[in-house]
N, C-alpha and C positions, 0 to 999 in steps of 0.2 A: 217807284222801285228802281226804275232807269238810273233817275239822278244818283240812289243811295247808292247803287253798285258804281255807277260812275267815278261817286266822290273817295268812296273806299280804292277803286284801280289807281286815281289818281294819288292818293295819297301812298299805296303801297308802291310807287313809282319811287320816292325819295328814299324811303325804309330800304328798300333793293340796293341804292347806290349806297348808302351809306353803309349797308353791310359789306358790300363789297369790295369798297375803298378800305374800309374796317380789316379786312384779309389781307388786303395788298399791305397795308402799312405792317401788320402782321410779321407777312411771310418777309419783306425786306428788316427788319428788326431782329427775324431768324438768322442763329449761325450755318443755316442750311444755304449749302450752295449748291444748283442744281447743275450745271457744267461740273463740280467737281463729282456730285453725284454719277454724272453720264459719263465721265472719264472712268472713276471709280481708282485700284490702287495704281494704274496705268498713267494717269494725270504726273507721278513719280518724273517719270522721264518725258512726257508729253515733249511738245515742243510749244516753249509759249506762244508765237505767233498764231500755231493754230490753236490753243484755246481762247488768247484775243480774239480772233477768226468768229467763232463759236459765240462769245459771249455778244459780240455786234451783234451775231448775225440772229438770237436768241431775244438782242435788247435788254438781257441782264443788269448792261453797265449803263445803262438810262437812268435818269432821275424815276421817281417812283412815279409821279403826275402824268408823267411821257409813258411809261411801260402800262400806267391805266388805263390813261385814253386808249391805248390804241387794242387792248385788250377790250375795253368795253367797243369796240367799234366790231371787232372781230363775234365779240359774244353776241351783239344786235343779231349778225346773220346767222346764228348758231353754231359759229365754231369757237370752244372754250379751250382750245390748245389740243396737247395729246399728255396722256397719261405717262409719267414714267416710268409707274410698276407693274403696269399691265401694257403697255408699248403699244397699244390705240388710241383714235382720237377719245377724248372724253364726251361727244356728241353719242359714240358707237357705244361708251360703256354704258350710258346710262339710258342709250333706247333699248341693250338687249336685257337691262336688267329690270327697268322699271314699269313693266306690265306685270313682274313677278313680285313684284312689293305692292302692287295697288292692288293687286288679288288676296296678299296676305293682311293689308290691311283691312283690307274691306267686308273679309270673314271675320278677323278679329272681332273687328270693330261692330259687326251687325250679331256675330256671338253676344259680346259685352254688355249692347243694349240690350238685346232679348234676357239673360239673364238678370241684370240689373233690375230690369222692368219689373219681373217676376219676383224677384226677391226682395225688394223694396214691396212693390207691394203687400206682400205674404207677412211683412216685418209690422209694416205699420197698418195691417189688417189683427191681425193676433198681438195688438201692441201689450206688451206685459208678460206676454204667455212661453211660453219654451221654444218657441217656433222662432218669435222675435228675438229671443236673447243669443239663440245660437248664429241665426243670420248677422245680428250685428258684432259680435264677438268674432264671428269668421271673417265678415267684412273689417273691420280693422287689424287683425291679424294678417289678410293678406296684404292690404293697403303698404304693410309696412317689410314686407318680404319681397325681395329682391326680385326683379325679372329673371337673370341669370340661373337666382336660385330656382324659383320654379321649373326653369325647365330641365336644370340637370336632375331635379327630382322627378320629375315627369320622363326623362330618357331613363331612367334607372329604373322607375316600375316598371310604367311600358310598354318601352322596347327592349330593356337588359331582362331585367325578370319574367315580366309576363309575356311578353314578345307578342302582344297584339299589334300594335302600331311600328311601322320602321322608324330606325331614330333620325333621319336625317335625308336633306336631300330631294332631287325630285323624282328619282326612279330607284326601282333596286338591282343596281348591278350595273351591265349592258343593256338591261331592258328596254325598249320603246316608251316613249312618254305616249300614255293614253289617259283617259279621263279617269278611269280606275285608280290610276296608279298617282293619278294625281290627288284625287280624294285621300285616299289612302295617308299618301304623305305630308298632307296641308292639315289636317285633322289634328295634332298634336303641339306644332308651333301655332295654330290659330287658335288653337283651345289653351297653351299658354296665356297668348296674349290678349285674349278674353277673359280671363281668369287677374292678370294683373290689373283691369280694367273695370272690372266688372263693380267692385267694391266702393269706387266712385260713384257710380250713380246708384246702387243699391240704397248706400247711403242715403245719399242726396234725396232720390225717390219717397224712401221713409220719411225723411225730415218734411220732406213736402206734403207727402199725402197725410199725417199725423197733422199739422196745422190746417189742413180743408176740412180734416170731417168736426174741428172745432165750428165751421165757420156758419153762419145763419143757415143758409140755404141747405147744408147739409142736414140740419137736424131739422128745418122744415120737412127735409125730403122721408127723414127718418120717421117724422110726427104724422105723415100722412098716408103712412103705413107700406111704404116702399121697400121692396127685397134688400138685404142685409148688401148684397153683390150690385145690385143695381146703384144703391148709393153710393158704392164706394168704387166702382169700377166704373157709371156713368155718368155722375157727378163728381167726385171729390178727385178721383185720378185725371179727369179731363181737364180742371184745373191748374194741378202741382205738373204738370207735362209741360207747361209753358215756360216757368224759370227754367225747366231741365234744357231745354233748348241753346240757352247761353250756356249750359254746362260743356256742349257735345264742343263749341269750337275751344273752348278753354282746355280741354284734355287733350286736343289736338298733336302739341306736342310732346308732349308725354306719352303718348301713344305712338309716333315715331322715334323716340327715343325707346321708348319697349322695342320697336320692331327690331331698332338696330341691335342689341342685346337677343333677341329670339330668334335672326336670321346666322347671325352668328354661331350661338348655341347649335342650330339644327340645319345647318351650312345649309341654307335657304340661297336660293343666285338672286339675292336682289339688290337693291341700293345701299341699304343700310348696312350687308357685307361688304358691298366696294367702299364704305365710307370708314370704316375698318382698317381695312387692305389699305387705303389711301392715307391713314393717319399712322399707320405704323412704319408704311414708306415713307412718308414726309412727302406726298405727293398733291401738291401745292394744287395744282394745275384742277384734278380729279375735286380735291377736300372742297376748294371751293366754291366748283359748280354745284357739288353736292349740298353744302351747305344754303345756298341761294335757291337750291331747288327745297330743304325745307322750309327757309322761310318763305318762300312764298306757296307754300303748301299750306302753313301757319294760318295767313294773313287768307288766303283761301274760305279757310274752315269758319272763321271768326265774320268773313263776311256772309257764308252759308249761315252759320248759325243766326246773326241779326235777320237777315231778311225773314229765316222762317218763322223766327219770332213775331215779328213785325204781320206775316201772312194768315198765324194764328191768331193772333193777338190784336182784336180790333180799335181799344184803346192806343194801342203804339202809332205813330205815324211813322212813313219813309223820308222823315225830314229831319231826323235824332240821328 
């Protein structure tokens, strides 16, 4: 397992630079220029010497190879610049925001599979019957309904109509942030983003568990007069869990791609609002740490998901 994880770090070492070079050639291809930006309509009457001044002292007017290197030397020690629509460094935006996305991921995401779990199985336990056809008719209905959409429907029941859940946010008002208030307010966009999510593996679930209770062993299990639940919950589900496995890193990003759509919607303070805020600024500096922080979020997931395959899965070796 050492090596696997070894050979995956090393290899998510190249995929990093090349994305990041991939931004640089990018943002210099952009007609965004960030000295004009920081003068703004002032640059008018500037005095050129001090915006040459500026752009030296920036490294603007470097070759792009020079403005890399020396950016990837700076990122080594973790500083990724400073932000120019939020006027911190981008080190500071994305430590105060990114315990607040691993949190909303992390419910999401542990909502998604629980329900998944459930509904898949429920699907292709009653296969045929009205139970399964509503499950799977609602699973690809939602499959195909927007993140955005969901949750401005979800603020408008709710919080506008029924006014159980607040729409937004981590407190109401001036209030103190307490755990209360924070249940309260995470309840709604993580119930989104479990709800976008969920029809993925519901799926998937189905498809799987409906080919195990075909398979020998199941209907040995069934010939030898084994509970209806036992077979299907301790043989034929214990089974179809193991492709689910490669499913969890595959939806990886898609699921950060929801969050940034959910944190927005329900003005959530996390990454995937700064990355927003960052692309609407044209704020180079911010887009691209952020971006680097999802891929290797990605590459992350993809290598969790093999090993635990690999860990259930005594067929597999840690040399694949």
């Amino acid at each position: 397992m050492g090596k696997l994880v070894l050979r995956r770090l090393l290899f998510a070492v190249p995929v990093l630079l090349i994305v990041s070079f991939g931004l640089f050639l990018l943002a210099k291809a952009s007609p965004f220029d960030p000295v004009e930006r920081y003068f703004g309509v002032r640059i008018i009457g500037a005095d050129p010497e001090r915006v040459a001044q500026i752009r030296e002292n920036w490294g603007v007017d470097k070759p792009v190879v020079e403005q890399y290197t020396a950016w990837l030397g700076n990122a080594i020690t973790g500083d990724f610049g400073d932000s120019l629509s939020l006027q911190q460094p981008v080190s500071q935006v994305i430590g105060d925001r990114l315990g607040w996305s691993t949190l909303l991921l992390a419910v999401g995401f542990g909502m998604a599979l629980v329900l998944g779990l459930v509904l898949g199985t429920l699907a292709a336990w009653r296969q045929g019957g009205w139970l399964d056809r509503a499950i799977t008719s609602g699973s690809y209905v939602l499959e195909a309904a927007p993140v955005f959409w969901l949750g401005l429907g979800a603020l408008f029941i709710f919080a506008q109509q029924l006014q159980w859940l607040p729409g937004g946010g981590l407190t109401d008002g001036d209030q103190a942030l307490d755990l209360g208030q924070l249940v309260r307010h995470i309840i709604l966009p993580a119930a989104v983003l479990a709800i976008s999510q969920a029809p993925w593996f519901a799926l998937f679930i189905r498809q799987n568990l409906m080919e195990s209770l075909t398979q020998d062993y199941v209907i040995g299990a069934r010939a030898r007069g084994l509970p209806d639940r036992t077979v299907v919950l301790g043989h034929a589900l214990r089974t179809s869990l193991l492709p689910f496995l490669t499913l969890l890193g595959s939806r990886l990003p898609e699921l950060i791609s929801g969050a940034l759509l959910v944190e927005t919607v329900f003005s959530w303070p996390g990454i995937a609002k700064a990355t927003v805020d960052a692309a609407l600024n044209v704020d180079f500096a911010l887009l691209g740490a952020l971006t680097l922080l999802a891929t290797a979020a990605v590459l992350l997931g993809n290598l969790i998901a093999d090993v635990l395959y690999a860990l259930t899965d005594p067929r597999v070796g840690f040399d694949g």
